[in-house]
C-alpha positions as CSV (number, residue, x, y, z in Angstrom):
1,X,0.0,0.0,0.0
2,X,1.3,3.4,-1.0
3,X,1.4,6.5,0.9
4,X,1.4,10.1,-0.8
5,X,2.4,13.2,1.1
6,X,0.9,16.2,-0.1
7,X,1.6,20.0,1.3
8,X,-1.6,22.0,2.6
9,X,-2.1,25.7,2.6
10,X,-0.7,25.5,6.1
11,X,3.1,25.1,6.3
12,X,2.9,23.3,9.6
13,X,0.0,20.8,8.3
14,X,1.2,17.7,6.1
15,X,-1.6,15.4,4.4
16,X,-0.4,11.6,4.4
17,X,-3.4,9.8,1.7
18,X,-3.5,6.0,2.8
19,X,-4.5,4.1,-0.4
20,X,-7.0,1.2,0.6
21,X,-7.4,2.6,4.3
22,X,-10.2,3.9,5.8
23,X,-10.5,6.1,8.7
24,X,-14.3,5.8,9.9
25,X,-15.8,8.1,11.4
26,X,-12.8,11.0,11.2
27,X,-11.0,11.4,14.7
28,X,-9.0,14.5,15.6
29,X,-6.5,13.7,18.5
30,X,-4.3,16.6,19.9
31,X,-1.3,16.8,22.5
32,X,-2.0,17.5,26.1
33,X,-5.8,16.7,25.4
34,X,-7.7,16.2,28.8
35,X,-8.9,12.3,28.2
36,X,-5.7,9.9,26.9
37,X,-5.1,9.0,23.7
38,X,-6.8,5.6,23.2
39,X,-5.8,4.9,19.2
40,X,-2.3,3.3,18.7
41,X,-1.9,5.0,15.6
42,X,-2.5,9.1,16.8
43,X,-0.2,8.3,19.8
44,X,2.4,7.0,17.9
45,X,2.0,10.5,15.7
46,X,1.5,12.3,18.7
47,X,4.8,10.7,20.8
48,X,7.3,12.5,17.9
49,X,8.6,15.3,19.1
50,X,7.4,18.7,17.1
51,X,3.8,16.9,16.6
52,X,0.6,18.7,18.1
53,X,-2.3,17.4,16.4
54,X,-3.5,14.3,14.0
55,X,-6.6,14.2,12.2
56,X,-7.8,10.4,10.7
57,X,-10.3,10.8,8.0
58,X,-11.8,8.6,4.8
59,X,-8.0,7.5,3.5
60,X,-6.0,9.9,5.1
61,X,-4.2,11.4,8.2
62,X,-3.2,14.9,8.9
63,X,-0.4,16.0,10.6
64,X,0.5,19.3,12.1
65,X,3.5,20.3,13.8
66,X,5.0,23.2,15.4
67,X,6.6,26.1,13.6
68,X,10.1,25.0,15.1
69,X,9.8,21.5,14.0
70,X,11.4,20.8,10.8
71,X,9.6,18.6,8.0
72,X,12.2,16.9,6.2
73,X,12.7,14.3,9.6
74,X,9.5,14.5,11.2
75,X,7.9,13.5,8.0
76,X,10.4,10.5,7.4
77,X,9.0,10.1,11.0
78,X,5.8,9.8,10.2
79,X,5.9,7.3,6.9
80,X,7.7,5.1,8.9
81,X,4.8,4.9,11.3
82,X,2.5,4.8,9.0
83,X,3.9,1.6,6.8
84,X,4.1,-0.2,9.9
85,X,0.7,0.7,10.5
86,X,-0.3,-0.3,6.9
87,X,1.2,-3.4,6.9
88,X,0.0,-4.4,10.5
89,X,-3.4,-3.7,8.9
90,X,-2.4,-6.4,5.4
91,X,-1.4,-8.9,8.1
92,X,-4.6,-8.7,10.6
93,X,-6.7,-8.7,7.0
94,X,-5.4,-11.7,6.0
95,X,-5.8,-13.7,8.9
């Protein structure tokens, strides 16, 4: 499964498309929220450092970060999380 990265009119926001996943019904997850982050995935997001928010919706994830952070890691950061995540997902579908 692929994942394409596209920029968003924000420069701290990063769009990460999911082809063949689906995020249903859309979930926005933020750092230091009162109640604790009960979805693997957003925690993982939200445990890099320079990550504030992630939004799951249809076949993608959004990712915002702060100012300071810069994208070129954080973003290697996140694919990373996000193939293991998409082939954690291949292997629970075919069992």
């Amino acid at each position: 499964m692929s994942i394409e990265v596209h920029a968003t009119p924000n420069p701290n926001a990063r769009k990460f498309v999911l082809a063949g996943q689906r995020f249903d019904p859309a979930r926005n997850f933020s750092a230091g929220q009162a109640e604790p982050v009960e979805d693997p995935l957003a925690a993982q997001l939200l445990a890099l450092e320079g990550v504030y928010n992630v939004f799951m919706a249809q076949d993608f994830v959004t990712v915002n970060k702060v100012p300071a952070a810069e994208w070129e890691p954080l973003q290697a950061a996140v694919e990373a999380i996000l193939r293991d995540f998409l082939a954690q997902s291949a292997t629970t579908a075919r069992e």
